[in-house]
C-alpha positions in Angstrom: 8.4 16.0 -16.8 11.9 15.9 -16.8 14.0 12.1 -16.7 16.4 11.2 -13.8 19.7 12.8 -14.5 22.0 9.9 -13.3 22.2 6.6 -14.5 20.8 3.8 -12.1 22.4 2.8 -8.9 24.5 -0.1 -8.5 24.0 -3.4 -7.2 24.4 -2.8 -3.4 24.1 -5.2 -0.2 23.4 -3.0 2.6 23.8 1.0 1.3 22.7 3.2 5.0 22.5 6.8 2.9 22.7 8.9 6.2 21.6 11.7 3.3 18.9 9.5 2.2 17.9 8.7 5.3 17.6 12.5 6.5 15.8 12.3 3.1 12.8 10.0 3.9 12.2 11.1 7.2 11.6 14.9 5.8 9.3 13.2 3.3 6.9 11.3 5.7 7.1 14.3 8.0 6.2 16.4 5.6 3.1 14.6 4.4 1.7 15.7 7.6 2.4 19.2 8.1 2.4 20.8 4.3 -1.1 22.1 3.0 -1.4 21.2 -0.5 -3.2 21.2 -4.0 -2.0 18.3 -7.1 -3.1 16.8 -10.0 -1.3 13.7 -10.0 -1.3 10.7 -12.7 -0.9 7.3 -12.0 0.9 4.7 -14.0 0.3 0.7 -13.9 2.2 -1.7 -15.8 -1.3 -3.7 -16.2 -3.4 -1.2 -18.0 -3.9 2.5 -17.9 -3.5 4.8 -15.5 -5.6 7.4 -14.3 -5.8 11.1 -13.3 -6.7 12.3 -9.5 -6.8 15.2 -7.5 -5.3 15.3 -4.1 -6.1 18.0 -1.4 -4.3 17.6 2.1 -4.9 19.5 5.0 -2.6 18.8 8.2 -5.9 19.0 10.4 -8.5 17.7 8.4 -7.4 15.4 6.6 -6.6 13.9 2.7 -9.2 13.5 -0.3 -8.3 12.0 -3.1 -11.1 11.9 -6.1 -11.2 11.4 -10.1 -10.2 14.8 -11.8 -13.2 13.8 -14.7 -15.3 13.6 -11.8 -16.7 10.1 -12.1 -15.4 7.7 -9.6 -14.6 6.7 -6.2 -13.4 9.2 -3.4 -11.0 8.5 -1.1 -11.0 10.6 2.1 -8.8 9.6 4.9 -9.8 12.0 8.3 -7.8 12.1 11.9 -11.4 10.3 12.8 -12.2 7.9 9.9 -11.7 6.7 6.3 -14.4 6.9 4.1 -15.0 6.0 0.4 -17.9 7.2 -2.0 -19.0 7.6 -5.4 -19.8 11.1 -6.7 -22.0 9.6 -8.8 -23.9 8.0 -5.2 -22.8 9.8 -2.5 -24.7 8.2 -0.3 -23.1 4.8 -1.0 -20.2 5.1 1.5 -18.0 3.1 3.8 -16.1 3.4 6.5 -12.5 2.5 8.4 -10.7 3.0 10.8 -8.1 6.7 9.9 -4.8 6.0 8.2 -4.1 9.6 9.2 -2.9 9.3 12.5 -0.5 6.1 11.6 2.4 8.6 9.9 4.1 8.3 13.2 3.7 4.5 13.3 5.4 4.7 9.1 7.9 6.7 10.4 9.4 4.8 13.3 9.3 1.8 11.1 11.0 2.9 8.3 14.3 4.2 10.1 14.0 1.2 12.2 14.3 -0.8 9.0 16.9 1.3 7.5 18.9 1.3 10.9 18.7 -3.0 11.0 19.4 -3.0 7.2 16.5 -4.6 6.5 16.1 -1.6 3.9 18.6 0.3 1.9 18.5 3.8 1.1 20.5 5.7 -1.4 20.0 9.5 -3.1 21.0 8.6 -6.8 20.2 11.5 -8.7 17.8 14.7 -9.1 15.1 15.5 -11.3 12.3 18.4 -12.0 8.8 16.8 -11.2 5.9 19.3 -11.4 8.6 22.6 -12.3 10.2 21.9 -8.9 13.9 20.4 -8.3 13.8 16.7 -6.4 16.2 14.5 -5.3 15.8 10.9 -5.8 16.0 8.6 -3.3 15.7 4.6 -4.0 15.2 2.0 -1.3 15.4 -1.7 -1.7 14.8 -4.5 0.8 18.5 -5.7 0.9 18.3 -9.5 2.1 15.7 -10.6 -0.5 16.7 -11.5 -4.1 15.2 -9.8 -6.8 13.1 -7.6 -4.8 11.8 -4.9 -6.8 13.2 -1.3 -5.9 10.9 2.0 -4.8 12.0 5.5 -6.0 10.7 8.6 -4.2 11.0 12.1 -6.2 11.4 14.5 -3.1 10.6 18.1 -3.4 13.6 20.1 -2.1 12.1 22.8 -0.6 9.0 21.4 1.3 10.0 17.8 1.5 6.7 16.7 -0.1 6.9 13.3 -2.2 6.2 14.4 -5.7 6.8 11.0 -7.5 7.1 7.4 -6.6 8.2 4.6 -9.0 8.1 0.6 -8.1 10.6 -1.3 -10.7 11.0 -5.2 -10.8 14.4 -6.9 -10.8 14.2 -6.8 -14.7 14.1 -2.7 -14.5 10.1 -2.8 -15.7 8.0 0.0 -14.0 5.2 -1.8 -12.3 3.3 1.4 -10.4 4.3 4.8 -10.1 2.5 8.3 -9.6 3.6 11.9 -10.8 2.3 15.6 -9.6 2.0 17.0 -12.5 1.0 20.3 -10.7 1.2 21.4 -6.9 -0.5 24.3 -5.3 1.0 25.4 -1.8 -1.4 28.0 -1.1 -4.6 26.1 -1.0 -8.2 27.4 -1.3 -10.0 24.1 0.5 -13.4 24.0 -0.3 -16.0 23.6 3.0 -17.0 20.2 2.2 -13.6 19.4 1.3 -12.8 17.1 4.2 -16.7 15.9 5.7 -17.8 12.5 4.8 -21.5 13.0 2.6 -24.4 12.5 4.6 -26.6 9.1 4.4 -30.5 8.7 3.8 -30.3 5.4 5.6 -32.1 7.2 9.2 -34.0 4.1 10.1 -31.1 1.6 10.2 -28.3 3.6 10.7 -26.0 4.9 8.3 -24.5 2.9 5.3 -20.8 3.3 6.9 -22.0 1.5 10.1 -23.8 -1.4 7.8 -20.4 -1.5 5.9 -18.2 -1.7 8.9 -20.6 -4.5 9.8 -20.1 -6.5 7.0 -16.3 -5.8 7.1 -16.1 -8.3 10.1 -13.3 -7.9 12.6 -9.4 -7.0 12.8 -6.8 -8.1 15.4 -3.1 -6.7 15.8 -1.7 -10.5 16.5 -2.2 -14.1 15.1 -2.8 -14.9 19.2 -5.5 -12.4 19.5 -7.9 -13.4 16.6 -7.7 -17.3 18.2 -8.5 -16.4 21.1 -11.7 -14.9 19.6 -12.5 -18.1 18.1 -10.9 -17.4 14.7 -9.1 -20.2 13.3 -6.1 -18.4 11.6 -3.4 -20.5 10.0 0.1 -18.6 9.9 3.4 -18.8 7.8 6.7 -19.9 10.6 8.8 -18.2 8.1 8.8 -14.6 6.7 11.6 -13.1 4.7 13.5 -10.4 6.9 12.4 -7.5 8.1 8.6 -8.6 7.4 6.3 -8.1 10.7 1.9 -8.8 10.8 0.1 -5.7 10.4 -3.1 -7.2 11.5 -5.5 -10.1 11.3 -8.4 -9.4 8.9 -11.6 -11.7 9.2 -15.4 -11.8 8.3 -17.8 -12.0 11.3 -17.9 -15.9 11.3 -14.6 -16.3 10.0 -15.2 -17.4 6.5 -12.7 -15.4 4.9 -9.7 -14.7 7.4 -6.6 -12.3 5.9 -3.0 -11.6 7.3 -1.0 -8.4 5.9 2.7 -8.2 6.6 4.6 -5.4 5.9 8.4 -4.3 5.6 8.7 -1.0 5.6 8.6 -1.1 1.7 6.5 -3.6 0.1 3.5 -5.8 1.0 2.5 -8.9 1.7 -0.9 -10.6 2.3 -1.9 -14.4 3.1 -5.3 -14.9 2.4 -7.3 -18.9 3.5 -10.0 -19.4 0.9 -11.9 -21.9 3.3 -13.7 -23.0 -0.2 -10.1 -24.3 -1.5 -9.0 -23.1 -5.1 -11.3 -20.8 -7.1 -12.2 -22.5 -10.2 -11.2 -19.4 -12.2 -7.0 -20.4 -11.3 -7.9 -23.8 -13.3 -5.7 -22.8 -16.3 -2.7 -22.3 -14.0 -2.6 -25.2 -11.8 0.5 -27.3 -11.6 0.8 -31.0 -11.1 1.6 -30.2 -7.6 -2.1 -28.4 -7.3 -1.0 -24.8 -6.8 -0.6 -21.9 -8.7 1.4 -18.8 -10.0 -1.2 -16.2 -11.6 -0.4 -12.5 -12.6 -2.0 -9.9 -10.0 -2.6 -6.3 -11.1 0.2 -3.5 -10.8 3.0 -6.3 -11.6 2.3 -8.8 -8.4 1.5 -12.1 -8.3 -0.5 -14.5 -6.5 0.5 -17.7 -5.3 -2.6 -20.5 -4.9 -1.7 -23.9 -2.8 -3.4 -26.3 -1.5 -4.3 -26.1 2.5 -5.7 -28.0 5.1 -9.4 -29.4 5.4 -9.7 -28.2 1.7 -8.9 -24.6 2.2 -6.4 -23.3 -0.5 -3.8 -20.3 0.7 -3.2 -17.6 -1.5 -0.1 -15.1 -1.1 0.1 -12.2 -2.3 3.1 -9.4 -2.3 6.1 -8.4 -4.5 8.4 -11.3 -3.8 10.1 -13.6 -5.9 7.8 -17.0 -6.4 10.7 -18.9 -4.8 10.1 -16.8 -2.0 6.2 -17.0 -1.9 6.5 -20.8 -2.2 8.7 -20.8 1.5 6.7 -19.0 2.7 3.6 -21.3 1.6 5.3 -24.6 2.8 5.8 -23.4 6.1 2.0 -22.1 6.7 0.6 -24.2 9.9 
């Protein structure tokens, strides 16, 4: 695998690519519509990566699974998403689809690019998998030291071949490569159907996992007025919106994820306060900065009736820690 071709791009403020733009639409567009074949490697910047194959068709669905084999499978339907072990297929649980939310991913991402929340810039071309791509990286622009996203964009079908997250500092935190693409797929029958369960007498393992998943809520005011007390941040860095409400069936464990088009953000209330294994991080003010996997980080602090708060996204701790202060 060829490297980029350019050097990086510069320090911008606000850069609206109408190229790049045109870019990343094609790309999320095309993730929907183009049949497909890969072998793609992951890379982490926390241990090793790993090796999966990824079949896509635009009606049934995606499957990702190990390429040795052993591991979890991911399949993602217009219906459900389901995960299982080939080693215990009948060891699966269920979500709600992720496949019919390209639409949603779309809509947001312009929108983000169009308010400047997000810049977007082509800044080179590369050969990913023997095919030409051109490079587009998008940063979130009103955040300081945010880290950057490159996509490697297939110019013929539009199909994201590579994607690289860098920290301020330039270190590759995640990233994933084709390293082979087939566009004239031979899908196997059981390619895109969830494995059957023995579990007749009580219903299927998916429905006893969906029960123990507990509940989600689209708003903050929605999961109160279920009865869930949900604690929220007044301040979020721009272009940051809720995703949804995530809680346990009594409300133990209660989650909120925030996204910006680009990067991630959850706040999590651990109603038990701070887990003793943060101990060796703690601060005289009683909170915490730990390392999370694929270069994040978590932020503990103290909360209210001896819950602890932890934050977890891609944003500077000086960020995390406004965010913290103005939970209520």
């Amino acid at each position: 695998m060829a490297h980029a071709q350019t050097p990086q791009s510069p320090e911008s403020s606000a850069v609206f690519d109408q190229k790049a733009v045109q870019l990343l639409r094609r790309m999320v567009e095309s993730e929907r519509a183009v049949p497909y074949i890969a072998r793609e490697s992951t890379i982490r910047a926390d241990g090793p990566g790993a090796e999966h194959v990824v079949k896509f068709d635009p009606k049934r669905g995606l499957r990702r699974e190990p390429a040795n084999g052993r591991g979890r499978v991911v399949l993602d339907t217009p219906q459900r998403s389901y995960r299982f072990s080939l080693d215990r297929p009948d060891d699966i649980a269920g979500d709600d689809s992720r496949f019919t939310r390209i639409d949603k991913r779309v809509k947001e991402l312009i929108m983000r690019l169009g308010k400047r929340f997000l810049s977007a810039q082509v800044v080179g071309s590369d050969t990913v998998a023997g095919r030409v791509c051109d490079i587009v990286e998008v940063r979130a622009t009103r955040i300081p030291d945010a880290p950057t996203r490159r996509f490697w964009i297939d110019r013929e079908t539009g199909l994201r071949l590579r994607t690289e997250e860098k920290n301020a500092q330039g270190k590759v935190l995640s990233g994933s490569y084709y390293t082979s693409l087939d566009l004239s797929p031979d899908f196997s029958p059981g390619d895109f159907l969830p494995p059957r369960t023995r579990d007749k007498e009580t219903g299927s393992n998916e429905k006893r996992a969906d029960k123990r998943g507990g509940h989600r809520f689209k708003t903050v005011a929605e999961a109160r007025q279920a009865g869930v007390v949900t604690p929220e941040p007044a301040y979020l860095p721009s272009g940051y919106t809720l995703r949804q409400v995530e809680a346990t069936k009594r409300g133990a464990h209660v989650a909120l994820r925030y996204a910006n088009g680009l990067n991630a953000l959850s706040l999590a209330v651990l109603r038990d306060g701070m887990p003793p294994r943060v101990s060796p991080f703690l601060r005289p003010d009683g909170s915490a900065y730990v390392p999370f996997p694929q270069g994040k980080h978590g932020l503990f602090v103290r909360g209210e009736n001896g819950a602890a708060y932890l934050l977890i996204g891609d944003l500077p701790e000086s960020e995390l820690r406004k965010i913290a202060a103005s939970v209520r």
